[in-house]
Every structure is written in C-alpha cells, then in structure tokens.
PDB file of N, CA, C and O in Angstrom:
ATOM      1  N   UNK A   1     119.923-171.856  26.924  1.00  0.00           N
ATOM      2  CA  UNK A   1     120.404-170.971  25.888  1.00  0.00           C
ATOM      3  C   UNK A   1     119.619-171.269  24.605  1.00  0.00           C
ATOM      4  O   UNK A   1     119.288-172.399  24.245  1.00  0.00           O
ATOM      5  N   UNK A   2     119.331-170.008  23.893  1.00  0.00           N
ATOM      6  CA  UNK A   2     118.447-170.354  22.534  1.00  0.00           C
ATOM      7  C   UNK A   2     119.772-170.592  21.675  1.00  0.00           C
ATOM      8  O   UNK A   2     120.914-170.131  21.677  1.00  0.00           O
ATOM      9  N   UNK A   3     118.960-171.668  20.839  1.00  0.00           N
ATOM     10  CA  UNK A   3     119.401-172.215  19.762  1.00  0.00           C
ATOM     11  C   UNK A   3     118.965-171.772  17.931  1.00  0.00           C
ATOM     12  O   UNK A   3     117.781-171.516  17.712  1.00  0.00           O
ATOM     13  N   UNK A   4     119.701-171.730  17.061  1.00  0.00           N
ATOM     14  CA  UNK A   4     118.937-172.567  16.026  1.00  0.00           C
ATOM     15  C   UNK A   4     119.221-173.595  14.674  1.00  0.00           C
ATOM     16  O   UNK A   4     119.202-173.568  13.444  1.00  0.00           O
ATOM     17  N   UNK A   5     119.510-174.562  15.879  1.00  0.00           N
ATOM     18  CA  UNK A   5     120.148-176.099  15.450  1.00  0.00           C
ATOM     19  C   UNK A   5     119.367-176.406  15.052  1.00  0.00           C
ATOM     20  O   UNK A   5     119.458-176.467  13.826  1.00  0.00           O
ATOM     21  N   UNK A   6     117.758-176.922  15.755  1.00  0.00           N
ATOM     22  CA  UNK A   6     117.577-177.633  14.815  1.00  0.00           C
ATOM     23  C   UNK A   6     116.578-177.108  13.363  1.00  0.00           C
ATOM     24  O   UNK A   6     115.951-177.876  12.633  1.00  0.00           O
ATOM     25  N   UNK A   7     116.660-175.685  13.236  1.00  0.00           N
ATOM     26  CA  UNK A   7     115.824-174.893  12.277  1.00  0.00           C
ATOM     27  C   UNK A   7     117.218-175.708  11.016  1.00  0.00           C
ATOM     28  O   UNK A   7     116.757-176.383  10.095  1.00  0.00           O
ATOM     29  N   UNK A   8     118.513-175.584  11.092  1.00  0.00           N
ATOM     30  CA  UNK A   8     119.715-175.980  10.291  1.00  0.00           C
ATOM     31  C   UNK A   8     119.640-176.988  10.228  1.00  0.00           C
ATOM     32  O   UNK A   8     119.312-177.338   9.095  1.00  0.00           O
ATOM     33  N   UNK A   9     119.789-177.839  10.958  1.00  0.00           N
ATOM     34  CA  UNK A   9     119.375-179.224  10.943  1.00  0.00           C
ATOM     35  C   UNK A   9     118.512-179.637   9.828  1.00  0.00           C
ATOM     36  O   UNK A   9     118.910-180.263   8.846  1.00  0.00           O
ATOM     37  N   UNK A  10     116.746-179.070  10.137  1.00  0.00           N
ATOM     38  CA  UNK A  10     116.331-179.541   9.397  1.00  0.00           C
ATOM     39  C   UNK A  10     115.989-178.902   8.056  1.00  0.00           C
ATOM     40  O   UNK A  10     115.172-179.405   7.285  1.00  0.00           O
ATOM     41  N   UNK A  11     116.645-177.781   7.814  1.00  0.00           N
ATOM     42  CA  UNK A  11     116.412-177.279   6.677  1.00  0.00           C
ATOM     43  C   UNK A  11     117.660-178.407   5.486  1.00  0.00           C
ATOM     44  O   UNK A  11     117.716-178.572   4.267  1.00  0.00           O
ATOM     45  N   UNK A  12     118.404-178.903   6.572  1.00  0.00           N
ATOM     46  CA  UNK A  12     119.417-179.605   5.325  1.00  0.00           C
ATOM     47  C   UNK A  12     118.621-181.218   4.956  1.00  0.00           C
ATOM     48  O   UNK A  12     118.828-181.924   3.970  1.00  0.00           O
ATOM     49  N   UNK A  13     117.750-181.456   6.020  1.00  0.00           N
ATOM     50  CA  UNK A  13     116.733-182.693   5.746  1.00  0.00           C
ATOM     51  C   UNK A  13     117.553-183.979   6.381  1.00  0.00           C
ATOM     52  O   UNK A  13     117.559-185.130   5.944  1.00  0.00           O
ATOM     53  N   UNK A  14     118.316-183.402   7.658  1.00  0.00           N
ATOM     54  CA  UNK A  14     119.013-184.368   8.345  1.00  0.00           C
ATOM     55  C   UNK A  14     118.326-184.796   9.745  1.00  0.00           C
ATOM     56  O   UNK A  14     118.189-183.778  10.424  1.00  0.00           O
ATOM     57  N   UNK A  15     117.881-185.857  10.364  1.00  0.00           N
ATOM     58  CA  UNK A  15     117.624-186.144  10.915  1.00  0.00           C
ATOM     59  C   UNK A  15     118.779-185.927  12.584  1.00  0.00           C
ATOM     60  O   UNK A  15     120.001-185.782  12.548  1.00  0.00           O
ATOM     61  N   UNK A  16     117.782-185.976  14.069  1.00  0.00           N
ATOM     62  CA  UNK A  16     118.770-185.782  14.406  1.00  0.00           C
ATOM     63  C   UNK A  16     120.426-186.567  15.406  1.00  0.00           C
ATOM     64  O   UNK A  16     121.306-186.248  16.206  1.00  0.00           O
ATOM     65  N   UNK A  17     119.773-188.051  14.359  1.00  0.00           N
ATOM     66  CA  UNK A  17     121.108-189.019  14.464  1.00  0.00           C
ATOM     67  C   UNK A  17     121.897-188.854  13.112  1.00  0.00           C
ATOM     68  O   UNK A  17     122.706-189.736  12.823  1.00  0.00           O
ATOM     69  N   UNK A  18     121.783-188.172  12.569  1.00  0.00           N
ATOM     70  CA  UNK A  18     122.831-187.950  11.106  1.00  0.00           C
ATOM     71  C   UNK A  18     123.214-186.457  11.922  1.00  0.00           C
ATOM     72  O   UNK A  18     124.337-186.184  11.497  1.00  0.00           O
ATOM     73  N   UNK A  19     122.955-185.787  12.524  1.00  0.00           N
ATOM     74  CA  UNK A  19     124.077-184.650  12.688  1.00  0.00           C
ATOM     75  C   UNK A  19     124.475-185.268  14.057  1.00  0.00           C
ATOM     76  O   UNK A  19     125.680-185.064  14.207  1.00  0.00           O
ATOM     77  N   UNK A  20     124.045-185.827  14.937  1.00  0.00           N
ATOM     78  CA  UNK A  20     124.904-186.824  15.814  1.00  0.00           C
ATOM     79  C   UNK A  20     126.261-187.528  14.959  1.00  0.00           C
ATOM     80  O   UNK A  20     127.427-187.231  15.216  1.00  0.00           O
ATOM     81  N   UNK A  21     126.034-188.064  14.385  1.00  0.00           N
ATOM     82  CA  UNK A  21     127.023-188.658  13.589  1.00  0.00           C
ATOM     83  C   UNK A  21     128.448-187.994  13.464  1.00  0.00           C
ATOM     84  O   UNK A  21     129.548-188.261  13.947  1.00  0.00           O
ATOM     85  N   UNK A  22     127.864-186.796  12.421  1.00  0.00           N
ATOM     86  CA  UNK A  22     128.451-186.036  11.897  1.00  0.00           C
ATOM     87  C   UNK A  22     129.467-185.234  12.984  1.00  0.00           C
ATOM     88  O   UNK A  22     130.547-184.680  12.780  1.00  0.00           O
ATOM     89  N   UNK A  23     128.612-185.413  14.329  1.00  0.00           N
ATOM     90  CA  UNK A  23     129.462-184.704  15.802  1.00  0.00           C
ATOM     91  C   UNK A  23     130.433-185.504  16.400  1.00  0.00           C
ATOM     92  O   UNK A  23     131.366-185.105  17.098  1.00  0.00           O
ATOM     93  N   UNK A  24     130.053-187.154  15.958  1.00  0.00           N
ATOM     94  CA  UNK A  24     130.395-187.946  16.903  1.00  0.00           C
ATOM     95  C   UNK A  24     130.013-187.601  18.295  1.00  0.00           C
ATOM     96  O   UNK A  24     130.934-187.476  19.103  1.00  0.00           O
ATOM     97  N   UNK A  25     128.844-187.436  18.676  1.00  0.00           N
ATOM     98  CA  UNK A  25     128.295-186.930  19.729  1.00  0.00           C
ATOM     99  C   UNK A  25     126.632-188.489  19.451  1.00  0.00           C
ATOM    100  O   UNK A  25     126.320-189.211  18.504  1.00  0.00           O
ATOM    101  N   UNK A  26     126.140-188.310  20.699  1.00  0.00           N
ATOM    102  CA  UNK A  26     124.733-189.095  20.682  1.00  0.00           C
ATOM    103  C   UNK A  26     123.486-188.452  20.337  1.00  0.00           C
ATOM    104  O   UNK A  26     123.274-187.259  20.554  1.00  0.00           O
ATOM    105  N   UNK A  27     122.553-189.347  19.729  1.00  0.00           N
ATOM    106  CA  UNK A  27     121.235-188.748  19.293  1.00  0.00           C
ATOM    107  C   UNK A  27     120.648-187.653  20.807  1.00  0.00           C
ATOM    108  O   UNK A  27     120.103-186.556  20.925  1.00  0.00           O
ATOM    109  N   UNK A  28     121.084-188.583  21.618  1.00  0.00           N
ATOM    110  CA  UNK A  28     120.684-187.295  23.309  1.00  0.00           C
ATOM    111  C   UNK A  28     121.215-185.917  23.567  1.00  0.00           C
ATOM    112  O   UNK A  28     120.772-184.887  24.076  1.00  0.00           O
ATOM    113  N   UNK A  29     122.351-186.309  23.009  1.00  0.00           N
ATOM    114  CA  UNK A  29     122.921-185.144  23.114  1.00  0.00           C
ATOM    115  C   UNK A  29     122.430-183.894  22.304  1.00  0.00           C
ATOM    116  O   UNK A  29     122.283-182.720  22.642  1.00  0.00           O
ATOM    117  N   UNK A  30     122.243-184.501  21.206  1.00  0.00           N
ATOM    118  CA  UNK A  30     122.008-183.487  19.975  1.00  0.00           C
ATOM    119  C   UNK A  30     120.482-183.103  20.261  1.00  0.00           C
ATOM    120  O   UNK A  30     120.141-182.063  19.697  1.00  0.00           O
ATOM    121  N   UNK A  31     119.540-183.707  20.989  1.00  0.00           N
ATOM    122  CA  UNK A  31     117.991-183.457  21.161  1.00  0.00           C
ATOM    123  C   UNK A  31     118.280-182.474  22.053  1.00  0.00           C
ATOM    124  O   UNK A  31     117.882-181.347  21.759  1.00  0.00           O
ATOM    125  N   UNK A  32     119.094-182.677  23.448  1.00  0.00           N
ATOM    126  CA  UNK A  32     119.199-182.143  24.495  1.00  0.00           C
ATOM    127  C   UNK A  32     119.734-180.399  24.181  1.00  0.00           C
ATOM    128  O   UNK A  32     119.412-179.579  25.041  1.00  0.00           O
ATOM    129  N   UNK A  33     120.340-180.024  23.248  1.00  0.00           N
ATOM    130  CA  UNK A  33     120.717-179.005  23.034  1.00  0.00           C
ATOM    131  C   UNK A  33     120.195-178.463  21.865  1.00  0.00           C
ATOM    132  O   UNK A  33     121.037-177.785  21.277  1.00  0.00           O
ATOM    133  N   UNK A  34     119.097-178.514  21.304  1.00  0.00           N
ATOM    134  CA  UNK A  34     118.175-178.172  20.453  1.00  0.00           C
ATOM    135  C   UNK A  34     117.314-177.800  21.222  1.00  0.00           C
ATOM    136  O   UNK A  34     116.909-176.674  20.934  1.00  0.00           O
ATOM    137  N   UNK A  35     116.674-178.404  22.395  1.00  0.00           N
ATOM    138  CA  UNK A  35     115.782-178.322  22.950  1.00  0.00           C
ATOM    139  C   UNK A  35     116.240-176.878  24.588  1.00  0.00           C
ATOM    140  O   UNK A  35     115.520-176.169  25.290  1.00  0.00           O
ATOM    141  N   UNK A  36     117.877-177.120  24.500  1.00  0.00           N
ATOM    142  CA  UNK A  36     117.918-176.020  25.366  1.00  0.00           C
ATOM    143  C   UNK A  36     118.189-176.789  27.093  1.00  0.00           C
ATOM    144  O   UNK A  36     118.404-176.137  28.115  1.00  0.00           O
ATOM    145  N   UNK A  37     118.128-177.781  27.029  1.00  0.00           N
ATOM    146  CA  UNK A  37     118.375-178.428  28.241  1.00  0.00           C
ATOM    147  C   UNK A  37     120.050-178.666  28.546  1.00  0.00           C
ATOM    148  O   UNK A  37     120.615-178.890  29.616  1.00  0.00           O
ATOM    149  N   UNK A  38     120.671-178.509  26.993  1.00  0.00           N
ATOM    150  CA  UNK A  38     121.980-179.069  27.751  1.00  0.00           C
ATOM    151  C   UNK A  38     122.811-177.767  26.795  1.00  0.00           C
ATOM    152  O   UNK A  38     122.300-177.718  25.676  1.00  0.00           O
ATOM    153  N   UNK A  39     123.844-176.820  26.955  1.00  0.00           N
ATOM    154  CA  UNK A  39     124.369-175.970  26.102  1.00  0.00           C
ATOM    155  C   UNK A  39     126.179-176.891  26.059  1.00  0.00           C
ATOM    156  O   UNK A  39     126.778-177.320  27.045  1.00  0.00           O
ATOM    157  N   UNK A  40     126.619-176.944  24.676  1.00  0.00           N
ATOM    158  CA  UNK A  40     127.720-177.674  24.537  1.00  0.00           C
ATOM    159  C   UNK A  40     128.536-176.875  25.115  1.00  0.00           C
ATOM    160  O   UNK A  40     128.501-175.705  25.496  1.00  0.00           O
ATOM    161  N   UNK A  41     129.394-177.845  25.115  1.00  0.00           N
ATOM    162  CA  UNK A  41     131.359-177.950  25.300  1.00  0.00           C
ATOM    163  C   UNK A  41     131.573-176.830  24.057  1.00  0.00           C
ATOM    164  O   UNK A  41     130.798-176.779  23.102  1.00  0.00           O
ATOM    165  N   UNK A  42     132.490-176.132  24.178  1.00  0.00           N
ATOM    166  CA  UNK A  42     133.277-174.961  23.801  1.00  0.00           C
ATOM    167  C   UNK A  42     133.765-175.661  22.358  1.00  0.00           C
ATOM    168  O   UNK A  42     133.543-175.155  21.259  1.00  0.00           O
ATOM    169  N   UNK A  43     134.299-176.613  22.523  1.00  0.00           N
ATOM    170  CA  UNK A  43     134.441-177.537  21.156  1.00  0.00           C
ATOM    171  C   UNK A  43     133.671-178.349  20.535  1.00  0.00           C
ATOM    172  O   UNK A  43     134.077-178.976  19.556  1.00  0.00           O
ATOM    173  N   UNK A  44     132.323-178.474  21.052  1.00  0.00           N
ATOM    174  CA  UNK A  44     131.194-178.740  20.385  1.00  0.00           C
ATOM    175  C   UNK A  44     130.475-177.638  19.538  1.00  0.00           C
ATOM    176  O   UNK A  44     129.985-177.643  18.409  1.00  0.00           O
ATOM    177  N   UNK A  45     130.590-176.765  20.443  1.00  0.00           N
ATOM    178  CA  UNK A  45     130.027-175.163  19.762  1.00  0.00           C
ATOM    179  C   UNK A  45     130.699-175.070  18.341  1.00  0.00           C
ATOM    180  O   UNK A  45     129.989-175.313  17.365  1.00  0.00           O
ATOM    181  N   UNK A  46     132.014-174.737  18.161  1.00  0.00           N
ATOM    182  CA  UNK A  46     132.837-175.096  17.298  1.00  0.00           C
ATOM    183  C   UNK A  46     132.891-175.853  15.774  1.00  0.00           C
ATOM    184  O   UNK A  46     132.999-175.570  14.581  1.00  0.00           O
ATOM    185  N   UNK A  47     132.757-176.868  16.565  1.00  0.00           N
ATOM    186  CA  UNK A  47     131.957-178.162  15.640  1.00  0.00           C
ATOM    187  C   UNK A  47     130.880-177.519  14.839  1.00  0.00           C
ATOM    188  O   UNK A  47     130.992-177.178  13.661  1.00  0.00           O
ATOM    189  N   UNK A  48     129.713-177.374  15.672  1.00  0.00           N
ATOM    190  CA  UNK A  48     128.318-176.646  15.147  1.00  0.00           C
ATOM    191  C   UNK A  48     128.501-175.654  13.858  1.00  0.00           C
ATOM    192  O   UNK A  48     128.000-175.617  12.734  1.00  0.00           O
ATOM    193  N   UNK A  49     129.458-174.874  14.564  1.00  0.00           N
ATOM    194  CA  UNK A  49     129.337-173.285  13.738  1.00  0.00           C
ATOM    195  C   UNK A  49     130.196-173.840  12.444  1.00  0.00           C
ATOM    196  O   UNK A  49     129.974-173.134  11.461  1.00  0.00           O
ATOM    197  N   UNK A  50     130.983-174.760  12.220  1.00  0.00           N
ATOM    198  CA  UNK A  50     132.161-174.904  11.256  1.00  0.00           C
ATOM    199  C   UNK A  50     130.915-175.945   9.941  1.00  0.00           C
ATOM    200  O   UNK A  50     130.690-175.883   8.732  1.00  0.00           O
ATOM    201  N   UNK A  51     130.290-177.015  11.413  1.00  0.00           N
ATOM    202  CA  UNK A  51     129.442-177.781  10.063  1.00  0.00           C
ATOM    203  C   UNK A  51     127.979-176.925   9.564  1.00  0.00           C
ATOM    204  O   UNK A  51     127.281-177.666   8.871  1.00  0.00           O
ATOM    205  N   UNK A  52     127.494-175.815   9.725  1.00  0.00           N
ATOM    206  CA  UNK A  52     126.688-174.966   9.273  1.00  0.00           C
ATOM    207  C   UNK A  52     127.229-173.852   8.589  1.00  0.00           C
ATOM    208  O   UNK A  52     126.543-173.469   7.641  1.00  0.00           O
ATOM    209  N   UNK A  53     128.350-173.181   8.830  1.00  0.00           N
ATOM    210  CA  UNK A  53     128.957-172.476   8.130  1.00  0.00           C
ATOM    211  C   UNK A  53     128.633-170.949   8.805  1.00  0.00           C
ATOM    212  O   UNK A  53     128.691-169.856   8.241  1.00  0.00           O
ATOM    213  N   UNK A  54     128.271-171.259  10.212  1.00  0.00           N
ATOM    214  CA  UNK A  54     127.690-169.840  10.855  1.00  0.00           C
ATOM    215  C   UNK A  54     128.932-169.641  11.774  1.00  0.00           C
ATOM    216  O   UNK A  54     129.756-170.541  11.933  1.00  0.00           O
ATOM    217  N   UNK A  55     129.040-168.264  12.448  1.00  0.00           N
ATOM    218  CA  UNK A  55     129.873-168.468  13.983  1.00  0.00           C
ATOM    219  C   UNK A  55     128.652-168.574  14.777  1.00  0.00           C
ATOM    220  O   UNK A  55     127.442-168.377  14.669  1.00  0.00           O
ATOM    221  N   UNK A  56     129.459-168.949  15.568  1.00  0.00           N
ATOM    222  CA  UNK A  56     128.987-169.803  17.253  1.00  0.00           C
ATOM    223  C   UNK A  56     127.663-168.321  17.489  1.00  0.00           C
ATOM    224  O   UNK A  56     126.477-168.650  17.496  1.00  0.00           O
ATOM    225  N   UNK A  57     127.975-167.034  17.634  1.00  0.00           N
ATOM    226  CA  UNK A  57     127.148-166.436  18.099  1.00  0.00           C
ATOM    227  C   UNK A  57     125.759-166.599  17.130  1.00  0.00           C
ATOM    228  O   UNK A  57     124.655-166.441  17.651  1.00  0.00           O
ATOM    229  N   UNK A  58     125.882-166.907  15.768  1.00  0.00           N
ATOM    230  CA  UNK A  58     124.456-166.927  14.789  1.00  0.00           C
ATOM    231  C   UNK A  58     124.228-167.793  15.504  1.00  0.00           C
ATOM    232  O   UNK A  58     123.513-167.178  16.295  1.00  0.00           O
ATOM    233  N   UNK A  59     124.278-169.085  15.993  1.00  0.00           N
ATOM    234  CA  UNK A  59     124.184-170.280  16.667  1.00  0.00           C
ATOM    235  C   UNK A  59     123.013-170.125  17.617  1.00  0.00           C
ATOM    236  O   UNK A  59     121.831-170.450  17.506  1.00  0.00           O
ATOM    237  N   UNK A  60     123.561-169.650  18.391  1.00  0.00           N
ATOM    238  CA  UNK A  60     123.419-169.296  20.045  1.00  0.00           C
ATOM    239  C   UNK A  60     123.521-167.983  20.211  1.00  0.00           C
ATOM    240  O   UNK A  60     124.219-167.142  19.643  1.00  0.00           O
ATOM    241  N   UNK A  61     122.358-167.880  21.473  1.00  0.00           N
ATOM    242  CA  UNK A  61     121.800-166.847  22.074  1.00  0.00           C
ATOM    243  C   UNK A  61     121.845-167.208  23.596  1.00  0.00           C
ATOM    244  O   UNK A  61     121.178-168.125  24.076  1.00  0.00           O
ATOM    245  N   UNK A  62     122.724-166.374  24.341  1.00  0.00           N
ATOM    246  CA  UNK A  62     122.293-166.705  26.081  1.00  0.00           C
ATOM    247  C   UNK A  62     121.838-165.084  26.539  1.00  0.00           C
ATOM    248  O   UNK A  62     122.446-164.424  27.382  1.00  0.00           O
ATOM    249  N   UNK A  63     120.669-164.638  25.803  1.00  0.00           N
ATOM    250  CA  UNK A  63     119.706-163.520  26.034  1.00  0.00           C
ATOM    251  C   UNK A  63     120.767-162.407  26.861  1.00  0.00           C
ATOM    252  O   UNK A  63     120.383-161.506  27.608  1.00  0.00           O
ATOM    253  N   UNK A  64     121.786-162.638  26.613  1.00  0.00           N
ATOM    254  CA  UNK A  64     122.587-161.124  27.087  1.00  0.00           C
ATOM    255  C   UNK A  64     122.770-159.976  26.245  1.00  0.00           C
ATOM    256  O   UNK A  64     123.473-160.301  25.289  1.00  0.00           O
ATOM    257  N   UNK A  65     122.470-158.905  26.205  1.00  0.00           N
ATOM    258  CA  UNK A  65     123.412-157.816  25.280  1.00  0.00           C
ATOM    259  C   UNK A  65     124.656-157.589  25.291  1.00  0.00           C
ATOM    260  O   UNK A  65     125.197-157.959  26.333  1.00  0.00           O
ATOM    261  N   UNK A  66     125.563-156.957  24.267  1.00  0.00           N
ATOM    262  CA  UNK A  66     127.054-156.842  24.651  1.00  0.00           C
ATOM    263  C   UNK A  66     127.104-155.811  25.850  1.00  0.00           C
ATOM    264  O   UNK A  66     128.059-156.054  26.588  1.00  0.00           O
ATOM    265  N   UNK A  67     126.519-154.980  26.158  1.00  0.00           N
ATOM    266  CA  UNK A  67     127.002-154.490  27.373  1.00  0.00           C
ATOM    267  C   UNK A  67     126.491-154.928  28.142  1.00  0.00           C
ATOM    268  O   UNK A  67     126.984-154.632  29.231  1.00  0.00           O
ATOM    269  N   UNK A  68     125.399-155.755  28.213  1.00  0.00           N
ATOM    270  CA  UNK A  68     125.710-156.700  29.706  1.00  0.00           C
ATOM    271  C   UNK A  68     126.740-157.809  29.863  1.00  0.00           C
ATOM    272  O   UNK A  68     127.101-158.240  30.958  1.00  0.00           O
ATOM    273  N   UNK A  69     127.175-158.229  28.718  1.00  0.00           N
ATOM    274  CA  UNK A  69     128.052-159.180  28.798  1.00  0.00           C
ATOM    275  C   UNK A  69     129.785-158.556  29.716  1.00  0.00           C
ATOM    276  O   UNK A  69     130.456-159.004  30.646  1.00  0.00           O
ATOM    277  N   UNK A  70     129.906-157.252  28.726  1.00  0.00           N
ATOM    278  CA  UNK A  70     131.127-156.531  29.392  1.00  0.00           C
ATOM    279  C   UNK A  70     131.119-155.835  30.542  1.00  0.00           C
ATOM    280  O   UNK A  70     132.024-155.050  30.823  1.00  0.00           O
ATOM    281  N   UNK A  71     130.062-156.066  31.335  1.00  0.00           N
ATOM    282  CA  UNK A  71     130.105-155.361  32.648  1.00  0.00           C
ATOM    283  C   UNK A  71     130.599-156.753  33.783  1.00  0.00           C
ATOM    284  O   UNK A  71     130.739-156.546  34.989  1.00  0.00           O
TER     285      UNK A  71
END
C-alpha cells in the first residue's frame, strides 16, 4: 500500500526512531511501512492520521477507486 509517512515524517525533521517512539511501535516497524512492506493495524493507522493531523485515507493509498472498492 502507498504511503506518505515518510514525506511527514520528514518534513517535521523527525527521524525514523522519534516517530517510532511517538507510536510506541519499533524503528522496523516504522521503516517497514514507509517502505510498503508491512501496512498497519487499524489502530496504528489511527495513530498515524491523529499524529499528522491527516485522515487515514490522505495517509494511504491501496490503488483502488471508490467504485471498485464498493463492488
């Protein structure tokens, strides 16, 4: 799934064990889903969108349109 964590990330000049932190989540974790290898927990998503100030969909992209999603 596209991301753009770490464009937010680093526009705030946080490295990415200070928004680990901030998740209570691991520096792996936070690489792993920047990079698209791992897409969070429903309450990680959450997390994301609340400490950037976006919703989850500015976030994330899983390349569907809404009507492919509702079919």
């Amino acid at each position: 799934m596209k991301n753009i964590v770490r464009t937010l990330r680093t526009a705030r000049g946080w490295s990415q064990q200070d928004l680990a932190d901030k998740l209570d989540v691991s520096r792996q974790s936070v690489n792993a889903i920047e990079t698209g290898k791992y897409d969070p927990s429903l309450p990680l998503a959450f997390a994301l969108a609340r400490l950037f100030g976006r919703s989850i969909e500015d976030l994330f992209d899983d390349g569907t349109s809404v009507a492919e999603a509702a079919e």
